[in-house]
N, C-alpha and C positions, 0 to 999 in steps of 0.2 A: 252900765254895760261893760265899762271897763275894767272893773274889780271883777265882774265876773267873770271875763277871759280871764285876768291874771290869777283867778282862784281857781280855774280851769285848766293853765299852763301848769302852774305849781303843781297843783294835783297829778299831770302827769309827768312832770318832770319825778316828782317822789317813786309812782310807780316805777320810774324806767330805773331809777338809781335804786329799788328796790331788788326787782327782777337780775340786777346785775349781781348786786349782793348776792342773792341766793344761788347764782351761778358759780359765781368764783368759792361760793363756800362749797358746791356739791362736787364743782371738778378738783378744788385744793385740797380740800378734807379739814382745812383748817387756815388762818390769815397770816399764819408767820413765818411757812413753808417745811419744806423736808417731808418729817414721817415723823406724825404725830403720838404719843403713849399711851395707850389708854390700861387700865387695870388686868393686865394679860399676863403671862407667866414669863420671867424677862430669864432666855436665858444667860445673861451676865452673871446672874447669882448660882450659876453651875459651873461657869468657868473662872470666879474669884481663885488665885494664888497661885497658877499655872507658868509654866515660865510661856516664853514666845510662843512655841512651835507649839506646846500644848493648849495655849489658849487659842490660837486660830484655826486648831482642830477641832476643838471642844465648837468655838462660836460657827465654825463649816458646818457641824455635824449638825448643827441647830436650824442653820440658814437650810442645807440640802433636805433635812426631814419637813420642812415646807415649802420647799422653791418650785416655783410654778414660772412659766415663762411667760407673760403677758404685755406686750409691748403699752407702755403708756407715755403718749404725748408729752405731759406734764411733769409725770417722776413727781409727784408730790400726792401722798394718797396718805390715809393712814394705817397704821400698823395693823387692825383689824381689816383693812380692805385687802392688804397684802396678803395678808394669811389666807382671805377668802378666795380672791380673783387672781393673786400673783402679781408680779411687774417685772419691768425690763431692769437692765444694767444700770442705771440710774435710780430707780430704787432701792436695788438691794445695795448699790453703795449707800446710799444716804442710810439705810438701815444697817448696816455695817459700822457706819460713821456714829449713830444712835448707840448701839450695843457698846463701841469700844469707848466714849463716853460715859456710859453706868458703870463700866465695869471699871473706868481710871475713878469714880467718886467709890467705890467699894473696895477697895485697895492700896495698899501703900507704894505696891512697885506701879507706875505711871507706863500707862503706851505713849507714841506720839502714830497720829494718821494724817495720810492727807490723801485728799482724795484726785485720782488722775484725770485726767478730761484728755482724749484723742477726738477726733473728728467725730468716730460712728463712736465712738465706745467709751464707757467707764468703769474704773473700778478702786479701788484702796490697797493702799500700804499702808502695814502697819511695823509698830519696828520700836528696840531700845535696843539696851546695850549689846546684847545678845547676838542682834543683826536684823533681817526686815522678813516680813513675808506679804505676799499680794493676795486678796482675798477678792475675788473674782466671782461672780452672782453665787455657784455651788462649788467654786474648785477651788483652790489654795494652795501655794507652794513655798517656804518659806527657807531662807538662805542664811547659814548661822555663821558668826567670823570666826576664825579662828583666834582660837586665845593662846 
């Protein structure tokens, strides 16, 4: 009688540590967070060799011909869910942060980003020698030094 409760706990102790998994995979989109890549048209390989101001126009121009506004809890979805449903200021930095990584491995001149955290809101800078610009879910504006 007693093996069979404990084969009967066990059993659900797996379902419930099952069910959990399938949750955190369907709201995460994936177990190691951000905005996951899957085989989709990256545009980084349209904005390779641009300097600053032109490459966060090029990567804007990319983000605003799909930006959809969708508020999500988690900001952790993947690049296809993006495209389909949209997401808030948190995703499109994290997708931002994405893009400007592919396009520093396709490249020899290097970005540096980092991403902002305010209370409600976030978003990226991106910036080298040139000077910085802030790429903001569809807007961007960027600030060159003088030389």
């Amino acid at each position: 009688m007693k093996n069979k409760t404990n084969v009967i706990l066990l059993s659900i102790f797996i379902i419930i540590a099952l069910i959990t998994l399938a949750r955190v995979l369907l709201i995460t989109g994936n177990i190691n967070g951000l905005i996951t890549r899957e085989k989709l048209i990256n545009p980084a390989d349209e904005c390779v060799g641009y300097n600053l101001q032109m490459t966060a126009y090029c990567l804007n121009n990319h983000v605003k011909s799909i930006y959809k506004y969708k508020y999500s809890y988690w900001g952790i979805i993947t690049e296809k869910e993006l495209l389909r449903e949209g997401g808030d200021c948190k995703t499109y930095s994290n997708y931002y942060t994405l893009l400007i990584k592919d396009l520093n491995n396709k490249q020899q001149e290097k970005f540096k980003s980092w991403n902002v955290v305010l209370d409600t809101h976030r978003f990226i800078v991106v910036s080298n020698n040139e000077g910085y610009c802030v790429l903001d879910q569809d807007y961007y504006q960027c600030f060159i030094f003088e030389q």
